[in-house]
GUVEX-513055 format. One record per residue (C-alpha): residue in three letters; x, y, z. Coordinates in Angstrom, 3 decimals. Each point is the difference from the previous one (the first is absolute). Example, Ala and Ser with C-alpha at 12.3 -4.5 7.8 and 13.67 -1.06 7.14 Angstrom:
   rest          u          v          w
    Ala     12.300     -4.500      7.800
    Ser      1.370      3.440     -0.660
END
This chain:
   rest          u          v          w
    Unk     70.165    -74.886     33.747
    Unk      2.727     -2.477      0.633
    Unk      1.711      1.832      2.376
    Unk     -3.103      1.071      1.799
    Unk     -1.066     -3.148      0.664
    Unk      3.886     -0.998      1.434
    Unk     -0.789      3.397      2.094
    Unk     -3.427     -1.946      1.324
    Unk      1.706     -3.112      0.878
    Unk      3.002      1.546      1.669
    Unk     -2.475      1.636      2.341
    Unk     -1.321     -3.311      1.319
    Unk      3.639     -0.025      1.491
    Unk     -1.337      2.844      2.675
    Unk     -2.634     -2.968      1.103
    Unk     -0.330     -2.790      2.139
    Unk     -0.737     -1.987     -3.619
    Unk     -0.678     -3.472      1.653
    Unk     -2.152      1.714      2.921
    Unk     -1.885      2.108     -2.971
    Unk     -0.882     -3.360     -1.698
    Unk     -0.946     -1.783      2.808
    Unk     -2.344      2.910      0.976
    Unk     -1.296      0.485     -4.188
    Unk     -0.839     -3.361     -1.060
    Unk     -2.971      1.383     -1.956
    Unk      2.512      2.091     -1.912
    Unk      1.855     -3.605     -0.446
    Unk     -2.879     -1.297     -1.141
    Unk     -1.163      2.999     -2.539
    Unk      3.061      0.020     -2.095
    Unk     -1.257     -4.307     -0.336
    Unk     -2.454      1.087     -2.004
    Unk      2.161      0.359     -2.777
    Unk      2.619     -2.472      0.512
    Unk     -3.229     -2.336     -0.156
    Unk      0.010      0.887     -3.867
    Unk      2.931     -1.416     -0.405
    Unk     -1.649     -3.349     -0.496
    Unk     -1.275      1.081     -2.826
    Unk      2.795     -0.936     -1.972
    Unk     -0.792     -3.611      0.301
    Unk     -3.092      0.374     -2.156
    Unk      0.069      2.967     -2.142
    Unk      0.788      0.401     -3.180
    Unk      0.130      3.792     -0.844
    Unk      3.120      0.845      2.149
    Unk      0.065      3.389     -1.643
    Unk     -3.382      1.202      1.859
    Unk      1.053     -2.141      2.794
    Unk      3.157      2.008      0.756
    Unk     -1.903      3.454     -0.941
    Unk     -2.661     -1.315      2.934
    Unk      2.843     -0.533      2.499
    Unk      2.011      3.389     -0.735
    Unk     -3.265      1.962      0.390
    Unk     -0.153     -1.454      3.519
    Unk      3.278      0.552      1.299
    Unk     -0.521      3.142      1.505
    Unk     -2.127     -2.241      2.556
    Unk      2.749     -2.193      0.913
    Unk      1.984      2.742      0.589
    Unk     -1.873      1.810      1.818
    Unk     -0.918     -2.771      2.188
    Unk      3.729     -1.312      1.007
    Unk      1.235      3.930      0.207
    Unk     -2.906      0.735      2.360
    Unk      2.815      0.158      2.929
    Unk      1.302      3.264     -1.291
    Unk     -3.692      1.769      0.748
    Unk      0.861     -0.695      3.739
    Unk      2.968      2.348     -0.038
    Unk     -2.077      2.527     -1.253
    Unk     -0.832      2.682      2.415
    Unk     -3.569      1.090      0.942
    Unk      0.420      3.841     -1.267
    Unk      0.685     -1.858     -3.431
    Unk     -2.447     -2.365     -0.016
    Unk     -2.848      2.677      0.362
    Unk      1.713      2.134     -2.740
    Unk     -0.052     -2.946     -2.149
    Unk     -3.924     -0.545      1.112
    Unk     -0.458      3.794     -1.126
    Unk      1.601     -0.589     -2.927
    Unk     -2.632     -1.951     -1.224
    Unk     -2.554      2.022      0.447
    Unk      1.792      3.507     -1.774
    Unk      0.979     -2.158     -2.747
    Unk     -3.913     -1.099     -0.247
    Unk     -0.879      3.649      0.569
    Unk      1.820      1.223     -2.877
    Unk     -0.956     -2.529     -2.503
    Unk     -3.180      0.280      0.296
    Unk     -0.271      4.236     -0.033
    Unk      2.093     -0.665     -3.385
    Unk     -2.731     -2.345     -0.921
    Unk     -2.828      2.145      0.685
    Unk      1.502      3.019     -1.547
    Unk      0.685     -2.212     -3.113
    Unk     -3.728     -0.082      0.103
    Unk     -1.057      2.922      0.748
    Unk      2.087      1.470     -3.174
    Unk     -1.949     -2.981     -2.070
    Unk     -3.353     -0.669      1.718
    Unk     -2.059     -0.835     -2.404
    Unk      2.322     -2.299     -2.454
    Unk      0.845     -1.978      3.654
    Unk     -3.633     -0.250      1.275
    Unk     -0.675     -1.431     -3.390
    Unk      2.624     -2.709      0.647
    Unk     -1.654     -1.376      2.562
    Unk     -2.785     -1.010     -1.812
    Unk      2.239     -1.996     -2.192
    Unk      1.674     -2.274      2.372
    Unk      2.886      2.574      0.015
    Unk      1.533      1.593      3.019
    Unk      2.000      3.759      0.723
    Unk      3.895      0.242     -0.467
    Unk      1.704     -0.880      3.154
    Unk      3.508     -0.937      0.878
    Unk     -0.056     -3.657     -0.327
    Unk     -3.044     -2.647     -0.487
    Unk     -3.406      1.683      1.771
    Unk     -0.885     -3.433      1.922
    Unk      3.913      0.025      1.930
    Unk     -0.142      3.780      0.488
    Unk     -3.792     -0.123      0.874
    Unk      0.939     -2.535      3.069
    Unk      3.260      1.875      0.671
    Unk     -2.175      3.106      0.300
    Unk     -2.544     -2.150      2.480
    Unk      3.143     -0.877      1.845
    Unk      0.926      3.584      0.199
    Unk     -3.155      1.016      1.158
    Unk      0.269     -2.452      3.201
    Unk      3.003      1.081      1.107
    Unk     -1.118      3.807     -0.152
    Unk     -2.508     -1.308      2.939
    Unk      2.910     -2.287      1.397
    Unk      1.884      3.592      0.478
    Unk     -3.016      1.475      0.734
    Unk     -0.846     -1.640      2.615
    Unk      4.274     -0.741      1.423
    Unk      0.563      3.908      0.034
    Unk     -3.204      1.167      1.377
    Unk      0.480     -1.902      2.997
    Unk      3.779      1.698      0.109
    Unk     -2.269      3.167     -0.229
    Unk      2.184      1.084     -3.409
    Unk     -0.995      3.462     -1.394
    Unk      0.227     -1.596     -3.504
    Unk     -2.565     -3.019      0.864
    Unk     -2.749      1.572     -1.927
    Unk      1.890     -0.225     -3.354
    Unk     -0.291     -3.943     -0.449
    Unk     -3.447      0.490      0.507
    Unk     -0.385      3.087     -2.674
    Unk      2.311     -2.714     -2.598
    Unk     -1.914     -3.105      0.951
    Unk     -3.238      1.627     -1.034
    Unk      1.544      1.276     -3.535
    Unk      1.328     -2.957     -0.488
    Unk     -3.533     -1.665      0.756
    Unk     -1.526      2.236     -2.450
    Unk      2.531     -0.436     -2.490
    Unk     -0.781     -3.875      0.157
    Unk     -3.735      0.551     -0.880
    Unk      1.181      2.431     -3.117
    Unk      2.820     -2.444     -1.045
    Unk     -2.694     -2.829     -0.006
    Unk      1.444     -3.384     -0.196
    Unk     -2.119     -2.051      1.268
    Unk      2.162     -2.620      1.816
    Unk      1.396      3.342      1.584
    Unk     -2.879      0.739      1.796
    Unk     -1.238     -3.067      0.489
    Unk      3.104     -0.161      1.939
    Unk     -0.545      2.950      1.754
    Unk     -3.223     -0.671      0.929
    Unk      0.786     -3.130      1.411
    Unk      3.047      1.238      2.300
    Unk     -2.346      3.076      1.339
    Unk     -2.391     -3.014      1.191
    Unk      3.328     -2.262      1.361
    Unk      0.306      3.280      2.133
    Unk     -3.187      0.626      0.778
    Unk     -0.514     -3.572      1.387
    Unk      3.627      0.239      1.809
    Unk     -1.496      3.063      1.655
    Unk     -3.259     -1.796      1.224
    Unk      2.225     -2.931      1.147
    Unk      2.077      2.227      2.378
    Unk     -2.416      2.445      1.119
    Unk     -3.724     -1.730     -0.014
    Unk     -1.057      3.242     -1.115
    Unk     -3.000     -0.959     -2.470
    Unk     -1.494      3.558      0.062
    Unk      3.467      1.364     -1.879
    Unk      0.454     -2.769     -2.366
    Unk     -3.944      0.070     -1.371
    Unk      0.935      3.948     -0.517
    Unk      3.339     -1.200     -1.516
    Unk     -1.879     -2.260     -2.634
    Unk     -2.800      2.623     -1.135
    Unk      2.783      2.629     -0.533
    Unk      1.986     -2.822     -2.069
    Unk     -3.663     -0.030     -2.000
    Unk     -0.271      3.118     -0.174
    Unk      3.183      1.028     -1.413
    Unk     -0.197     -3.146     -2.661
    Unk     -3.084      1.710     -1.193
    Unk      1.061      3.487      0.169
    Unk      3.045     -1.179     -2.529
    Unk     -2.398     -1.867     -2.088
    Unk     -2.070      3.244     -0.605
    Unk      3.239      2.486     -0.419
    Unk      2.648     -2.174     -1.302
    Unk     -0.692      0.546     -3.928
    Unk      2.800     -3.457     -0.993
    Unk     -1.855     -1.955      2.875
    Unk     -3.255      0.299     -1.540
    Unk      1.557     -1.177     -3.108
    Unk      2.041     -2.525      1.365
    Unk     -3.113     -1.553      1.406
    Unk     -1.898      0.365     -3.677
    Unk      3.101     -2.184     -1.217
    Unk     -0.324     -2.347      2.372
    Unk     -3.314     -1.162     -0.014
    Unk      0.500     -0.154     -4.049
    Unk      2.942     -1.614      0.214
    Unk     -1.815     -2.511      2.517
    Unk     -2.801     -0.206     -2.754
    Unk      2.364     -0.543     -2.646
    Unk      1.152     -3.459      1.976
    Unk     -3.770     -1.007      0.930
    Unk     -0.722      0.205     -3.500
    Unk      3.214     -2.489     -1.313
    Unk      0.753      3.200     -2.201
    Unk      3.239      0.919     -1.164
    Unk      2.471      0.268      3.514
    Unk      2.523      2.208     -2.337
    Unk      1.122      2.711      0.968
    Unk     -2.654     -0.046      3.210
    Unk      2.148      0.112      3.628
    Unk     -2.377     -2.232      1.807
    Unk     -1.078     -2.508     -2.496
    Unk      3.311     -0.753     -0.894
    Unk      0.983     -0.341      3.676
    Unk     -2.890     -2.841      0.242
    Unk      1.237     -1.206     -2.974
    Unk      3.753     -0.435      2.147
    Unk     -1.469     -1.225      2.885
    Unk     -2.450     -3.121     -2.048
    Unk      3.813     -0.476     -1.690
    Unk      1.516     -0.335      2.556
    Unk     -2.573     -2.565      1.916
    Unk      0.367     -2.648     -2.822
    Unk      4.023      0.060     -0.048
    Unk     -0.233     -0.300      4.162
    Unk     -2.540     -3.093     -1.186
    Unk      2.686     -1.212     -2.312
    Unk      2.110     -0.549      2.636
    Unk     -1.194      0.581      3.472
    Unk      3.055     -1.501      2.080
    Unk      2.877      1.710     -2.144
    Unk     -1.269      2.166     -2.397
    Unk      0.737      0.355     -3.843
    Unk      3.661      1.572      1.527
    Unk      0.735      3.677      0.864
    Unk      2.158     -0.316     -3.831
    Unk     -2.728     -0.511     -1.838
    Unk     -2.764      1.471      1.730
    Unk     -0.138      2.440     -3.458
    Unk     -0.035     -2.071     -2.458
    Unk     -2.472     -2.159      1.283
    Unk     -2.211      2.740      0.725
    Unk      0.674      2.112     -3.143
    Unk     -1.571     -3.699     -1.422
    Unk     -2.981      0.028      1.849
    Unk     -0.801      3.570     -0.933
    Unk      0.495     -0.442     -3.632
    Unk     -2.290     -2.513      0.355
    Unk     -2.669      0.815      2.256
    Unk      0.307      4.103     -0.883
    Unk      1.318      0.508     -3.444
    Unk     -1.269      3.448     -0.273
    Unk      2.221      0.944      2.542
    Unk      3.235      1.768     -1.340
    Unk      1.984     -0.324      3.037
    Unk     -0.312     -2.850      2.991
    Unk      0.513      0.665      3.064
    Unk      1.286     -2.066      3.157
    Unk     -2.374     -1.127      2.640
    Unk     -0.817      3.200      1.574
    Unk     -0.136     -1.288      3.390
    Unk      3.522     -0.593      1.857
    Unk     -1.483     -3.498      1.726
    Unk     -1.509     -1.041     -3.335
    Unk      3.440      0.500     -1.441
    Unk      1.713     -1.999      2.617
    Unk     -2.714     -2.744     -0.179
    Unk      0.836     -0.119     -4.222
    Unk      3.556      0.196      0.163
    Unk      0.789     -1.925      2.745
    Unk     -3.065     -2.220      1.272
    Unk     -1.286      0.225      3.349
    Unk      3.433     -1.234      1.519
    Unk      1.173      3.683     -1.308
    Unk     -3.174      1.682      0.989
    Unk      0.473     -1.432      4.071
    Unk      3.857      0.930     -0.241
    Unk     -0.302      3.447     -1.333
    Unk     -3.115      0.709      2.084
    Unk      1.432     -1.392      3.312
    Unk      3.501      1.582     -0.709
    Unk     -1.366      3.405     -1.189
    Unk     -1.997      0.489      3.267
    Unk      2.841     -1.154      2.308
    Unk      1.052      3.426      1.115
    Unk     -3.655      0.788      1.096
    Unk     -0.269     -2.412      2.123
    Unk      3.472     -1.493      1.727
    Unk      0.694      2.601      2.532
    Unk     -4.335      1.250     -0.034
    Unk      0.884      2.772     -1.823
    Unk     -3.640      0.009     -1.352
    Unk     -1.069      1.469      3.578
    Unk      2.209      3.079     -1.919
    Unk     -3.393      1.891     -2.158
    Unk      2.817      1.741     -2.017
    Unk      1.386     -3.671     -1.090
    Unk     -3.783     -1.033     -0.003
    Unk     -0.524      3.043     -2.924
    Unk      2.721     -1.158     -2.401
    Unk     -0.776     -3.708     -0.391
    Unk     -3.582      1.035     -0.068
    Unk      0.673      2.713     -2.996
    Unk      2.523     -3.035     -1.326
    Unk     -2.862     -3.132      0.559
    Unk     -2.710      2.329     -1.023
    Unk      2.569      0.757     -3.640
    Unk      0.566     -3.758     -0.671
    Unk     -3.541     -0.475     -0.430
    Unk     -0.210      2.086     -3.259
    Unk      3.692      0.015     -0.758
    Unk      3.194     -1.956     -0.569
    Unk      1.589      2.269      2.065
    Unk      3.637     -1.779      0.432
    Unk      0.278     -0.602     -3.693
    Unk      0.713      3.122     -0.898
    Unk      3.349      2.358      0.915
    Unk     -2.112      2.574      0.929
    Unk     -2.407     -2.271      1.963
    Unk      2.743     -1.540      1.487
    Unk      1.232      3.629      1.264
    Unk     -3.547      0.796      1.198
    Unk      0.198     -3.050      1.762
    Unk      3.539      0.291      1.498
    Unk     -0.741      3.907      1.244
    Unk     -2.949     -0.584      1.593
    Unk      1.341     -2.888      2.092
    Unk      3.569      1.543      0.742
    Unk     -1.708      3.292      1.206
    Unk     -2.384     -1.569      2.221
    Unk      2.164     -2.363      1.674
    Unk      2.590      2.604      0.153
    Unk     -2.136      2.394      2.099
    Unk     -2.623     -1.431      1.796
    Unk      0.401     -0.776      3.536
    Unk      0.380     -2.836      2.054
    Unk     -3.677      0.305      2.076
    Unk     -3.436      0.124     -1.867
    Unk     -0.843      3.308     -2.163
    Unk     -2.956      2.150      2.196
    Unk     -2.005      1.253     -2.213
END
């Protein structure tokens, strides 16, 4: 890994380094948001989960000063990289849905218990890598269809399986997710072309297909049983044990009181689990084990106070806008899947959130395109 890493930094050699800074400030600015937890050794006490916090985010800080080397990167790569994603996605899931194919009635069953089908890593990152995958089978769609490719058609064929594979997987920030960038599309579309007629017949297919996988998609009909009992379950005050979404509420009221504890600072990135392992022994007893805020901004508001919350948000969405490369729909996609995440998810507290995180970005900077997407 070591030398690796030397290999990445000799690279930035090959580039105009103080030109490349100059020109990615919002990189600059990205790998800030964690040398801003830094401070948090001036009022933590738990330096243990402090330093485990700050190693899980590395990979950010790295990626955002080594961002140079992706310019040295040719374009032939850079779409084979892009494609990558999307054969990696393509394989998981056929693995997955052959996994449940051979056991269809023990996994359908699952679902109705909060549980979720075997996949390669946690469902909620590979459910938004997936989404992710399934934009940029339209993204090379559309780029090689216009180049008049022979092979066009086959990002279409895999961007419908993997659509279908989403509704079968059923995690429900997944599609929520997916939902939600088919409509950042759709309206991107109405924006560039005024044509009302297409988008109107854009949204009743979208219906139509949501309720098509409703009626054939045995673990979505489940998943939707679970939910509105697990819903129930916190509408009641019942026990949250053991129940995804009450115990997610649970996080989120948790997390609101230590943010009112101390608005400005917060209770310290340190000791953000202790105090909140408190509050749920006290407050939820029955449940076996507390979880984190389950909101990325909640957790930032806890930990470090709504000086933390302006940094990380301000410093996280630097590369999206210094150089306007939000008029880029392909950049527009992955903080959207990303935004969209942190709402149900502490998505860069994890190693495998923080990869999630870091491959969606990297990709999508590395091969979008200077002018707006067309889509």
């Amino acid at each position: 890994m070591l030398v690796n890493l030397l290999s990445l930094i000799g690279l930035c050699f090959y580039v105009d380094f103080k030109k490349v800074i100059w020109n990615e400030k919002g990189f600059l600015l990205l790998s800030a948001s964690v040398i801003g937890l830094l401070v948090n050794y001036l009022y933590s006490d738990n330096f243990s989960y402090l330093n485990q916090r700050l190693q899980i985010k590395l990979p950010i800080f790295i990626y955002a000063l080594l961002w140079p080397v992706a310019l040295i990167v040719k374009e032939q790569l850079k779409d084979k990289i892009g494609i990558g994603v999307i054969v990696a996605a393509t394989i998981s899931a056929t693995g997955i849905l052959i996994n449940y194919v051979l056991h269809f009635d023990e996994v359908n069953q699952m679902y109705l218990e909060s549980k979720i089908m075997p996949g390669p890593i946690h469902h909620i990152r590979f459910s938004l890598f997936t989404v992710f995958a399934v934009y940029l089978c339209y993204y090379y769609w559309k780029k090689f269809k216009s180049f008049n490719y022979k092979f066009y058609q086959y990002f279409l064929y895999a961007g419908v399986f993997l659509i279908i594979f989403l509704h079968i997987y059923s995690v429900r920030s997944g599609l929520l997710t997916l939902y939600l960038v088919i409509l950042l599309c759709m309206f991107n579309f109405l924006y560039q072309t005024k044509n009302i007629k297409k988008f109107f017949i854009s949204g009743l297919v979208l219906t139509l297909i949501a309720a098509a996988s409703f009626l054939l998609s045995p673990t979505l009909r489940n998943k939707v049983t679970n939910t509105k009992e697990d819903i129930a379950v916190y509408q009641a005050k019942a026990n949250p044990n053991f129940q995804s979404i009450a115990t997610r509420f649970a996080s989120y009221e948790t997390g609101l009181a230590l943010f009112k504890r101390s608005p400005i600072w917060g209770v310290g990135l340190g000791d953000l689990q202790d105090e909140n392992t408190k509050l749920f022994r006290l407050n939820y007893p029955s449940i076996v084990t507390p979880i984190i805020p389950h909101n990325q901004f909640l957790f930032y508001l806890a930990a470090t106070g709504l000086i933390g919350f302006f940094i990380f948000t301000i410093t996280f969405l630097a590369p999206l806008f210094i150089n306007k490369r939000y008029k880029s729909e392909l950049i527009q996609v992955a903080y959207f899947i990303l935004l969209v995440a942190f709402q149900f998810e502490a998505m860069l507290e994890t190693q495998i959130g923080i990869a999630t995180t870091v491959i969606i970005l990297f990709i999508s900077f590395l091969v979008q395109k200077s002018e707006p997407a067309k889509v």
